[in-house]
Backbone as a ProteinNet text record, in pm:
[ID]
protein_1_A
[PRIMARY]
XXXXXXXXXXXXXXXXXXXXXXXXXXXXXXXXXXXXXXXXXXXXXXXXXXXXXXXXXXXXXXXXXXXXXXXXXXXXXXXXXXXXXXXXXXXXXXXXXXXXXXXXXXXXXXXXXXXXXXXXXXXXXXXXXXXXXXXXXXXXXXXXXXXXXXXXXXXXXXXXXXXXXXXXXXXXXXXXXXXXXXXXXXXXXXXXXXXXXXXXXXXXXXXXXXXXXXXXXXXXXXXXXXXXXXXXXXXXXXXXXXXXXXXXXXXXXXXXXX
[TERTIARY]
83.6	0	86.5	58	118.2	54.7	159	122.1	-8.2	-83	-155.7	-191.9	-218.8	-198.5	-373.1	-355.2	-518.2	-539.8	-627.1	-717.3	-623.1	-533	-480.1	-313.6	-288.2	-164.6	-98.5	-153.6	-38	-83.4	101.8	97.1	13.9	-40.6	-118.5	-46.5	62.6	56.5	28.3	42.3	-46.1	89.2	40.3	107.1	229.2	329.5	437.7	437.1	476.3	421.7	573.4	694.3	819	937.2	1012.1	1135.5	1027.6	1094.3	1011.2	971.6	1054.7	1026.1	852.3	860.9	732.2	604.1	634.4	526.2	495.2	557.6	574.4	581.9	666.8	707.5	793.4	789.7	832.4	920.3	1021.3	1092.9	1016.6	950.7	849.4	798.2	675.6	592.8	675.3	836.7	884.8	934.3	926.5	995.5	832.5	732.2	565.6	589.5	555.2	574.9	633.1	736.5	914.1	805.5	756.5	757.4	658.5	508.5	411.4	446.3	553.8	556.8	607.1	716.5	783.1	687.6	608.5	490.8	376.4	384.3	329.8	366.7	490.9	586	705.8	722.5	829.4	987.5	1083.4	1239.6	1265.6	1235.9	1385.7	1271.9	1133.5	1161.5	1094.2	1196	1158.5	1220	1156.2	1241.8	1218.4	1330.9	1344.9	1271	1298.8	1244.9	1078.2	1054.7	876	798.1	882.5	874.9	877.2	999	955.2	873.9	797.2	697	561.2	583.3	423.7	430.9	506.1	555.3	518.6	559.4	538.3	666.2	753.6	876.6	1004.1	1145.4	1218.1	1328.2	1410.4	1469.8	1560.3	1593.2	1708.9	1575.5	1469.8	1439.1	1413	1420.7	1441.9	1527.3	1683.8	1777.2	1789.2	1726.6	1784.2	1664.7	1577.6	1515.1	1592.2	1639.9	1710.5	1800.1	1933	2054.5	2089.3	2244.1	2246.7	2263.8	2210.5	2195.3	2065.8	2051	1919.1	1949.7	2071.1	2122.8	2090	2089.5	2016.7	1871	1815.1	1642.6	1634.7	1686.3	1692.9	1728.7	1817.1	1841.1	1700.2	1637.6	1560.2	1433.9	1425.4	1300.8	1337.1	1442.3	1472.2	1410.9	1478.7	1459.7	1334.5	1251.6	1083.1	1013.3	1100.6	1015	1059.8	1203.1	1217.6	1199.6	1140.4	1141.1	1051.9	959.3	858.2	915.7	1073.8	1116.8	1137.3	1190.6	1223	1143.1	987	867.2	810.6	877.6	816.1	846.8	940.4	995.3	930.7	935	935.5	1039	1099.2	1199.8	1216.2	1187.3	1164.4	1130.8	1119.4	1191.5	1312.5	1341	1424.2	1500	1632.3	1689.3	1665.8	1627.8	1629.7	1438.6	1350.5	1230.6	1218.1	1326.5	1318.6	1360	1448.9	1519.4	1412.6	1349	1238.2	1151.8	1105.1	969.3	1047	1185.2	1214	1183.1	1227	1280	1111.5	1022.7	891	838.8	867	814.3	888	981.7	1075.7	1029.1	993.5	922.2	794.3	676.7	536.8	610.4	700.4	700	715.1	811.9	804.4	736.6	679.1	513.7	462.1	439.7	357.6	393.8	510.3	553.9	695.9	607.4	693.9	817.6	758.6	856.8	1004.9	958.2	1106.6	1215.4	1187.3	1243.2	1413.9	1384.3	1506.6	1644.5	1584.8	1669.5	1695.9	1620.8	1664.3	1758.2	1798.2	1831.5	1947	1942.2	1998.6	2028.5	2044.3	2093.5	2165.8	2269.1	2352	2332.5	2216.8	2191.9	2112.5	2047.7	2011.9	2048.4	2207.7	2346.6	2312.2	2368.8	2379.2	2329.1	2324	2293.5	2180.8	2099.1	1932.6	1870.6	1933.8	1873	1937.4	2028	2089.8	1974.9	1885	1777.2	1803.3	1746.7	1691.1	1846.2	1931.4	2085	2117	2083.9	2110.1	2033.6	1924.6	1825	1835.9	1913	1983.3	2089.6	2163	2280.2	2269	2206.9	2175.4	2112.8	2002.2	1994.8	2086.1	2187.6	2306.8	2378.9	2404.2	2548	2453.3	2346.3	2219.8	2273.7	2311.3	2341.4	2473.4	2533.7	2665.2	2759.2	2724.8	2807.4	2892.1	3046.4	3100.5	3224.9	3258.2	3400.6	3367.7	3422.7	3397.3	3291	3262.5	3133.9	3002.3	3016	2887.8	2881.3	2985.2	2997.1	2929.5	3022.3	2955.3	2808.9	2779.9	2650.1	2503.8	2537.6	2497.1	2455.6	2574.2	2546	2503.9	2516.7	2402	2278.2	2229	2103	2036.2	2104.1	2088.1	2083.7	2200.4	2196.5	2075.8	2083.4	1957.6	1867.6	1786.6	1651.6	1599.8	1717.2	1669.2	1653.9	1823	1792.9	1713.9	1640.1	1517.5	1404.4	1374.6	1271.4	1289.6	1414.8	1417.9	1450.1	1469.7	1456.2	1256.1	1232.7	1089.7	1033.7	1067.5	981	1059.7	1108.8	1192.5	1064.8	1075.4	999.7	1018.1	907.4	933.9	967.3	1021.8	1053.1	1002.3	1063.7	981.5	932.2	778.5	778.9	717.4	767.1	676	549	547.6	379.1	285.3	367.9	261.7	258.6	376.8	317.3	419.9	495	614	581.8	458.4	429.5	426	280.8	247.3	358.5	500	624.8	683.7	706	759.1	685.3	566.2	471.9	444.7	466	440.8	628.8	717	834.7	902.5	794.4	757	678.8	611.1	525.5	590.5	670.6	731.1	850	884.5	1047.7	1074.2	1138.9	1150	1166.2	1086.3	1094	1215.5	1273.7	1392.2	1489.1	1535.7	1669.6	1689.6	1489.9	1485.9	1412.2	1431.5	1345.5	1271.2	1364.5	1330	1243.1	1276.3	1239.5	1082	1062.9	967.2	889.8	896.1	809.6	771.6	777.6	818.9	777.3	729.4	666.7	547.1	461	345.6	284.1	439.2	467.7	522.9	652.6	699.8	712.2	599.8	627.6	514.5	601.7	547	518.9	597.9	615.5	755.5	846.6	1013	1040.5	1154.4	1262.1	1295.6	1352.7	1378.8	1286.7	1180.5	1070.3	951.9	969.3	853	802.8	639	676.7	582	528.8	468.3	567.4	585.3	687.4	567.6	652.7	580.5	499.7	493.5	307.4	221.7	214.5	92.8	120.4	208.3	218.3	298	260	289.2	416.1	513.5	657.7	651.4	576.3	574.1	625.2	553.2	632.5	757.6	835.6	907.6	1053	1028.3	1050.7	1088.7	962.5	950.8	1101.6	1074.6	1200.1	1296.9	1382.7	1488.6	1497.6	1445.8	1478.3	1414.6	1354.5	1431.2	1557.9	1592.5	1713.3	1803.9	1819.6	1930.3	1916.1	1817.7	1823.4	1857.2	1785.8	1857.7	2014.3	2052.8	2185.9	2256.4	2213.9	2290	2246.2	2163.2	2149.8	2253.1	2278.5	2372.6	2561.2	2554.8	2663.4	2703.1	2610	2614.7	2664.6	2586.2	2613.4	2733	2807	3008.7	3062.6	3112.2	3181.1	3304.9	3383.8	3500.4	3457.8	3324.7	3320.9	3225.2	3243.8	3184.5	3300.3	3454.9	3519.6	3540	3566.5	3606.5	3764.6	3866.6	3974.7	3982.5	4065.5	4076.8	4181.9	4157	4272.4	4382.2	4477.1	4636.5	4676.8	4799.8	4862.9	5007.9	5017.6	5166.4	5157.2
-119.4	0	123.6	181.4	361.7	452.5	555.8	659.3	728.2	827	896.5	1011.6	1138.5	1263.8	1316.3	1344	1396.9	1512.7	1592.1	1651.1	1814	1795.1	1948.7	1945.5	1801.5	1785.9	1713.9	1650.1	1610.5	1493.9	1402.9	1243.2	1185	1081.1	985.8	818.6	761.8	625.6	515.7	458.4	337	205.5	108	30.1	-38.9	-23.7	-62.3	-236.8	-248	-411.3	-497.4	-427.6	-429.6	-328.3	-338.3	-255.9	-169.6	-90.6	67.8	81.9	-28.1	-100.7	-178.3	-260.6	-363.5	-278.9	-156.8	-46.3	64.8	46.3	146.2	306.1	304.4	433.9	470.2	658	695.1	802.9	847.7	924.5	1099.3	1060.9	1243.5	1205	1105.6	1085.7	1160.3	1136.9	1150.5	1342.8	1386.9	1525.4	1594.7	1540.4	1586.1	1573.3	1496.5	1489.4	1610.8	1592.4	1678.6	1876.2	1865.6	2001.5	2000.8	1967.6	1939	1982.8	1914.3	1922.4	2066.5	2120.3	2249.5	2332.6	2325.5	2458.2	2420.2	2342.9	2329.2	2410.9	2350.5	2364.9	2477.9	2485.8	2564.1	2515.2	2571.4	2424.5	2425.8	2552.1	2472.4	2371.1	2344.2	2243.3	2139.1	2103	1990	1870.5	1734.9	1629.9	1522.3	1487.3	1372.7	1250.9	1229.7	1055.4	1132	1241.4	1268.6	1217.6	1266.1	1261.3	1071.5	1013.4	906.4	830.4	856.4	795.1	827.8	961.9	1017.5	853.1	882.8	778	638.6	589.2	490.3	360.5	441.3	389.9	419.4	408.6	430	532	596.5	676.5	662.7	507.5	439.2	438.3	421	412.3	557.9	667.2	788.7	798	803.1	828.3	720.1	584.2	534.5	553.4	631.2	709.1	845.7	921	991.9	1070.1	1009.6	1031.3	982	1023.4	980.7	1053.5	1168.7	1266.5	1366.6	1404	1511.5	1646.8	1645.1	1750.3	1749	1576.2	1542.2	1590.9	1513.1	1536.9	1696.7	1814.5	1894.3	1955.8	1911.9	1928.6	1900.6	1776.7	1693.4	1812.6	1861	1987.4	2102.6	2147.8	2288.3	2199.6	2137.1	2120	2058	1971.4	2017.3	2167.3	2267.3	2404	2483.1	2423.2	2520.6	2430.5	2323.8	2234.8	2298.3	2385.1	2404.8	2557.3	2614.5	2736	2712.7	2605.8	2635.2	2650.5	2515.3	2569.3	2693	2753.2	2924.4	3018.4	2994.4	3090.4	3042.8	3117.1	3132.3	3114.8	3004.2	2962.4	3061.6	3122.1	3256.6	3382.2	3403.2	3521.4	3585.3	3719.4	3789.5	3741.3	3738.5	3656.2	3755.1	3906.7	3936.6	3896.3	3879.7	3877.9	3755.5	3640.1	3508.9	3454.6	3616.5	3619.8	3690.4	3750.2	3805.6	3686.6	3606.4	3510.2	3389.3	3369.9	3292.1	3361.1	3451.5	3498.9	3520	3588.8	3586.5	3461	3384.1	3242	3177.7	3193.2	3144.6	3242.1	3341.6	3442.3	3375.4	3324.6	3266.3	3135.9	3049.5	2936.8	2920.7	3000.1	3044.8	3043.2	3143.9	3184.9	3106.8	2956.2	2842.7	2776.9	2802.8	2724.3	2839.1	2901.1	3045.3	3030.7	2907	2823.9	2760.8	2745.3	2673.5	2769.4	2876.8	3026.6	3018.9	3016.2	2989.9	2934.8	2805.7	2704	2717.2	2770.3	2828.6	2957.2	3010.3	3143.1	3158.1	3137.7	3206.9	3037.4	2972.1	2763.9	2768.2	2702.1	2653.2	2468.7	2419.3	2270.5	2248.8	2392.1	2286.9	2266.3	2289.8	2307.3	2174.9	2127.8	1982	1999.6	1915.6	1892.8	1878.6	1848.3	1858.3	1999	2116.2	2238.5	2259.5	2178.9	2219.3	2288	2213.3	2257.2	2425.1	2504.4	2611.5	2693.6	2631.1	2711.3	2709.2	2626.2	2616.9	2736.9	2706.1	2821.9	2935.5	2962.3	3143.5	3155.7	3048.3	3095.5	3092.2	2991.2	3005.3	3168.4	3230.4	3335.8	3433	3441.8	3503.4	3484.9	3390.7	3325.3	3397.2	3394.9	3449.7	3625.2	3664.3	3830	3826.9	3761.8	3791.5	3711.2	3711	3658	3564.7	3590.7	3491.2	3470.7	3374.3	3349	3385.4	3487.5	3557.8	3663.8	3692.2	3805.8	3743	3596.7	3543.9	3476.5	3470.6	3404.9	3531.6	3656.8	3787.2	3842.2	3810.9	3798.1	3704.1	3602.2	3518	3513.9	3569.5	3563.6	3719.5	3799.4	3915.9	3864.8	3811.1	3754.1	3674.8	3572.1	3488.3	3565.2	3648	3733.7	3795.7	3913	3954.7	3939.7	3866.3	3801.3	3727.5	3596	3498.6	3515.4	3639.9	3675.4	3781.3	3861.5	3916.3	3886.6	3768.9	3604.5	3584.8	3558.7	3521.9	3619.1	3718.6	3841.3	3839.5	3877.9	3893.6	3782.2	3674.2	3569.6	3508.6	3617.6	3576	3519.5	3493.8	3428.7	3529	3621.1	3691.8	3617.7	3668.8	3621	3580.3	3451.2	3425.6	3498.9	3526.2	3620.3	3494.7	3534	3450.5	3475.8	3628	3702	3720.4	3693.9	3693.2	3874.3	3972.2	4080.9	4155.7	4062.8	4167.1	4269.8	4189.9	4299.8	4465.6	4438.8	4556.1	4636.7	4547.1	4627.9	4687.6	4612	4715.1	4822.2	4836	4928.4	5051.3	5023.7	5141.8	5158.8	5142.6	5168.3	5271.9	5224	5354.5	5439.2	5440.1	5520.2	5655.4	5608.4	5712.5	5757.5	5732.8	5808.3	5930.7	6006.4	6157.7	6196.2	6339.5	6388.8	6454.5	6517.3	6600.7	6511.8	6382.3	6340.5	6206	6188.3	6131.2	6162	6317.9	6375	6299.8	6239.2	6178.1	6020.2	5968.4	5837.3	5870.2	5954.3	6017.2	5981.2	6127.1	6209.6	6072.5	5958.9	5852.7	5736.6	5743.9	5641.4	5581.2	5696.6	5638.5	5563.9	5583	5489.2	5357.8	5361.7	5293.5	5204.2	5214.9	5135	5000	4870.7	4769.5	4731.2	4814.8	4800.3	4772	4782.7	4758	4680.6	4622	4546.4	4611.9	4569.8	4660.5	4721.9	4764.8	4884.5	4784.6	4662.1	4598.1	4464.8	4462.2	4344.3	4235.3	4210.5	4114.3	4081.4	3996	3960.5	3958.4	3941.2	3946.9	3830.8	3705.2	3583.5	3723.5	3757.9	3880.5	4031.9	4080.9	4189.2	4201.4	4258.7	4242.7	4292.6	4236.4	4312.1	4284.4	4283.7	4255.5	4357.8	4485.6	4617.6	4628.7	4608	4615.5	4550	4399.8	4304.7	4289.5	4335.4	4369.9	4534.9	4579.7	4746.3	4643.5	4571.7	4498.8	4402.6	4368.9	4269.2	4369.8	4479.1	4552.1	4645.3	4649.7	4752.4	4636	4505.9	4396.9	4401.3	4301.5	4305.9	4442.7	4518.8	4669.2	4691.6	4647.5	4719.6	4609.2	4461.9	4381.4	4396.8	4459.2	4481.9	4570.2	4678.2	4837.9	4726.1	4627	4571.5	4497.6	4401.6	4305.6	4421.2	4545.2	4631.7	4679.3	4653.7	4698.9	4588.1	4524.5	4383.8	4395.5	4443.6	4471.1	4420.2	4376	4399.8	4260.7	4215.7	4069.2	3956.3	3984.2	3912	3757.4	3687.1	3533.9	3506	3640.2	3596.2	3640.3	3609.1	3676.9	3806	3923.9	4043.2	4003.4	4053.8	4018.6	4137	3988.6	4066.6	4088.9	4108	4160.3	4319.7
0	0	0	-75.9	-62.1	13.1	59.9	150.8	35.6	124.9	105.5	151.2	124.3	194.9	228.4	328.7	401.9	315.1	324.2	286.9	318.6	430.9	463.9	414.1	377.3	281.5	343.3	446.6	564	531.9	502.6	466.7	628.7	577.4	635.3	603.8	687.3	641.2	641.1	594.8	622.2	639	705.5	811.9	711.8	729.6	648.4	643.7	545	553.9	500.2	525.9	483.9	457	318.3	295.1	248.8	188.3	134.6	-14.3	-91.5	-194.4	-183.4	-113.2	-34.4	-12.9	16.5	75.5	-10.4	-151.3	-241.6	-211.7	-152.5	-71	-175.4	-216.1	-329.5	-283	-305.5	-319.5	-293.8	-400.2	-426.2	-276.6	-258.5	-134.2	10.1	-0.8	140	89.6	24.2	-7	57.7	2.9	14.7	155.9	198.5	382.1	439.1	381.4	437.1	430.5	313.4	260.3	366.4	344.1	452.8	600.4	635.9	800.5	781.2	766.1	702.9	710.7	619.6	637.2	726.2	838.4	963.8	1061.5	1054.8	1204.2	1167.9	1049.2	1027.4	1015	933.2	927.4	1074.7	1127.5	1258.2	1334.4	1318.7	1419.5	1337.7	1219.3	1132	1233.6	1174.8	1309	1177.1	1123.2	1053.6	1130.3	1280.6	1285.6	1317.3	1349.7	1318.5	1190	1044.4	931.1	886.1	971.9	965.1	1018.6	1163.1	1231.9	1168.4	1095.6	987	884.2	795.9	661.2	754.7	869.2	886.1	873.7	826	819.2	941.7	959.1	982.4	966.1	994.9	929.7	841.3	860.5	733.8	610	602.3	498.3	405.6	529.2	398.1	373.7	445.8	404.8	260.5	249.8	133.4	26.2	14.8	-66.4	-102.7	-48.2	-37.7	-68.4	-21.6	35.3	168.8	182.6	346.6	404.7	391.1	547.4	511.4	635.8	612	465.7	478.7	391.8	213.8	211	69.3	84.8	226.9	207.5	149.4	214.8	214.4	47.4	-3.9	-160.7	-271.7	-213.9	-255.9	-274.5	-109.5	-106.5	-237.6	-219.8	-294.2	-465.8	-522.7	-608.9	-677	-519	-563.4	-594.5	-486.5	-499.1	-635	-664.3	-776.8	-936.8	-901.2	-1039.6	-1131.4	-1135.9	-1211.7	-1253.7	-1241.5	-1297.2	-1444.1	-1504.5	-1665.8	-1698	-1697.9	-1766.1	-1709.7	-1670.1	-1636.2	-1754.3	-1803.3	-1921.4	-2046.2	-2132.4	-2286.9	-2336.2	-2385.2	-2468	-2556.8	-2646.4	-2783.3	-2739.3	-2568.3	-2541.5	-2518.8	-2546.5	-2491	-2387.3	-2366.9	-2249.8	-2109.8	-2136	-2044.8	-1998.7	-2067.4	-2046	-2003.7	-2020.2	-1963	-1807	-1774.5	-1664.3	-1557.2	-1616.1	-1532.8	-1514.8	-1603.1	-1623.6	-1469	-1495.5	-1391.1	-1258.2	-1238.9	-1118.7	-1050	-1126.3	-1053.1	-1087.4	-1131.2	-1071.8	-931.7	-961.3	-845.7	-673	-702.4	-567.2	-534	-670.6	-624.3	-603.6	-632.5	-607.9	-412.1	-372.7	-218.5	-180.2	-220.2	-132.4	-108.1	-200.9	-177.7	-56.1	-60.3	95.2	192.3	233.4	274	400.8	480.5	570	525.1	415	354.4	293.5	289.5	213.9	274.3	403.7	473.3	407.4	379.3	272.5	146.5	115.9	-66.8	-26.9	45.6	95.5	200.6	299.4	420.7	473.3	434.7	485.8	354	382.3	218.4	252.4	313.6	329.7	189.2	147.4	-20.3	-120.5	-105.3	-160.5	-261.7	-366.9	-448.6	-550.7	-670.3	-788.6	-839	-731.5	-753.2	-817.4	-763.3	-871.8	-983.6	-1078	-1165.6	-1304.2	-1279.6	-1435.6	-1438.3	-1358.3	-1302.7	-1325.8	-1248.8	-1273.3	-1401	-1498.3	-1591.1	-1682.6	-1681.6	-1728	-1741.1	-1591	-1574.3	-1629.6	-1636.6	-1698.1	-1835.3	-1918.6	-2086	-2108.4	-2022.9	-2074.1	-2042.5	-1928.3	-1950.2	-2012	-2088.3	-2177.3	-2366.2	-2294.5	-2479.8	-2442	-2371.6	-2315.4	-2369.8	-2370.5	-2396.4	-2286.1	-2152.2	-2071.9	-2060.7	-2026.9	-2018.9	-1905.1	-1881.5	-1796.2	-1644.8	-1595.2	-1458.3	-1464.8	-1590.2	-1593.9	-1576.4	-1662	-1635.4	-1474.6	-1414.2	-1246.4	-1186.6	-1246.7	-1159.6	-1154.9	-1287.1	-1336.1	-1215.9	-1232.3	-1193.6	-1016.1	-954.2	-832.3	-783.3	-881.6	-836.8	-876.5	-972.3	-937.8	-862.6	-839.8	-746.8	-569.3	-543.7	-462.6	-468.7	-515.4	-505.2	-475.5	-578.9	-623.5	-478.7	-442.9	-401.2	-213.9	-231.1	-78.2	-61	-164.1	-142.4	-75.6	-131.5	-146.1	50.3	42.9	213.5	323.3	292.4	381	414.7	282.9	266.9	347.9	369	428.9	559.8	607.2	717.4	821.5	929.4	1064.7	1140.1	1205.7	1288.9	1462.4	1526.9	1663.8	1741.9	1781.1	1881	2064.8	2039.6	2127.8	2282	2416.5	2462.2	2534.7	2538.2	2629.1	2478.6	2367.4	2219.4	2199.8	2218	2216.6	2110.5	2072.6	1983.8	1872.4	1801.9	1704	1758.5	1892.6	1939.9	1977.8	2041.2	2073.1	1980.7	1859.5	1774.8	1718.9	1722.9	1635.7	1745.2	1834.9	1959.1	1953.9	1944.3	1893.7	1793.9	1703.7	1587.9	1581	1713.5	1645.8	1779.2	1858.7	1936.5	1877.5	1730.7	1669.9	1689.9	1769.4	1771.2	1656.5	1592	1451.4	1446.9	1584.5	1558	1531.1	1643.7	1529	1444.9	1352	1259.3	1193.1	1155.1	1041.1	882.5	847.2	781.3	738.1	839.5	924.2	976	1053.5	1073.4	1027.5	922	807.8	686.8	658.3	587.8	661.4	782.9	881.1	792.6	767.4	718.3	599.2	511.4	402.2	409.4	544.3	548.6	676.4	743	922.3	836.6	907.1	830.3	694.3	625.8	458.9	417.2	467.1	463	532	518.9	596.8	691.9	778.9	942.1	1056.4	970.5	1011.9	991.7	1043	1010.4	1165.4	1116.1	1233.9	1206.2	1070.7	978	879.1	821.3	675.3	581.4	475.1	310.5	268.3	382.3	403.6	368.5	485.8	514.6	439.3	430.9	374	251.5	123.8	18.7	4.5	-83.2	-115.4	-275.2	-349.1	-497.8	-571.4	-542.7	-594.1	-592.5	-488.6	-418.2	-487.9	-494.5	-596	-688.8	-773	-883.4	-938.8	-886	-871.8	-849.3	-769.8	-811.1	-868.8	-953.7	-1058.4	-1188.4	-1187	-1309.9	-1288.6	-1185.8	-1181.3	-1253.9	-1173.6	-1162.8	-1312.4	-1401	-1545.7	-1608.9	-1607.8	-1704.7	-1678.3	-1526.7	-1516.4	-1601.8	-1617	-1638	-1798.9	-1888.1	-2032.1	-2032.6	-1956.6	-1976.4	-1974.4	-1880.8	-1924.6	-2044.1	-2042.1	-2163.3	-2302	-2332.4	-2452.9	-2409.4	-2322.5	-2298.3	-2341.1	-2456	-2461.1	-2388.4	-2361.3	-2247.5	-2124.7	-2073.7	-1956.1	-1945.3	-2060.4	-2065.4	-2126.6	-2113.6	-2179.5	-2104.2	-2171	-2132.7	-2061.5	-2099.6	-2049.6	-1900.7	-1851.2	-1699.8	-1707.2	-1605.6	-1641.3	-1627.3	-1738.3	-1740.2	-1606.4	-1547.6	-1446.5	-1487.4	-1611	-1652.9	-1721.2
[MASK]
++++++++++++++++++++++++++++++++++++++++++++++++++++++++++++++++++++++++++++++++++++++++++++++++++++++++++++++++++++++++++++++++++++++++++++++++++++++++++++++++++++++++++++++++++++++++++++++++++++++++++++++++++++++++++++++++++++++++++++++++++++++++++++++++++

């Protein structure tokens, strides 16, 4: 018998009747779980042998679905959340219109599971070969720009920078509070800023208290950062069109040190 997922997404298993082979326990089935508990409970208090007492199995049997450490399961996740980026683009677009088509897919793909943001982001545990499609993708339409050698590396990790630690700033976890009152603390925080020596901060409160990073005490689940978003990943692409048209500054060799 195979696992099966309830109605709120959460695997349900059914009584293992052997190896994991025997029980047709699938690879995808244990990433579904994984993602599931994640946007329950949140990563830090993911618990591999939980994940295996849900499944109904052991923990040797995810690891040999797997990998052998949580660090694969973990690869395994990223590259469920970001598997559906190539078919996001238009093959016969513009490389820069393809770089956009990824990158806001890759922001709604988050959102779907806003707990795991962490790991695509700010954890290098979803480090491995499992996202290669997607890396690949960005880099063909940088290499269609012109990019090459260390320009397309430089290239590459301002987007990735950017974009992705945008993505996880935006969906950070606010703190754990334990009287449940932090929001109200920070918002009565702001709302006492002296105008004299933050004139500007101030005057800009009412645009910006709970709409920015720093000055906030909801993340981007609940409060929108799309605009926001959206303004850096056209700055990032235009600045990176204003390069690509410098061929000097897209060359393949490395600078001579003679």
């Amino acid at each position: 018998m195979s696992s099966a997922a309830d109605k709120q997404g959460t695997f349900v298993a059914k009584p293992p009747r052997g190896r994991a082979a025997a029980i047709g326990l699938t690879r995808a089935q244990i990433v579904e779980a994984a993602i599931a508990q994640i946007d329950a409970r949140g990563l830090s208090a993911f618990s591999l042998r939980e994940l295996a007492r849900g499944l109904g199995v052991s923990p040797a049997v995810i690891y040999w679905h797997v990998g052998g450490s949580k660090e694969d399961l973990f690869a395994a996740i990223a590259a469920t959340i970001t598997g559906g980026l190539v078919a996001a683009q238009d093959p016969n677009a513009p490389w820069t219109e393809r770089l956009s088509q990824v990158f806001h897919a890759y922001r709604a793909a988050v959102h779907r599971h806003p707990n795991i943001s962490p790991l695509l982001g700010a954890q290098m545990k979803s480090n491995g070969n499992s996202s290669l499609d997607w890396i690949e993708t960005v880099l063909r339409a940088l290499a269609d720009g012109g990019f090459q050698g260390t320009a397309l590396r430089d290239a590459f990790n301002a987007l990735i920078g950017g974009l992705c630690g945008f993505v996880t700033m935006e969906l950070a976890p606010a703190p754990l509070s334990e009287d449940g009152a932090w929001e109200s603390r920070v918002a009565e925080r702001l709302a006492a800023v002296d105008p004299e020596a933050y004139p500007l901060t101030h005057a800009a409160l009412p645009q910006l208290a709970n709409r920015i990073f720093v000055l906030r005490w909801q993340n981007g689940a609940e409060v929108s950062y799309e605009e926001s978003f959206s303004a850096l990943l056209e700055l990032l692409i235009d600045g990176l069109a204003l390069r690509a048209a410098r061929p000097a500054t897209i060359a393949l060799s490395e600078p001579s040190h003679g």
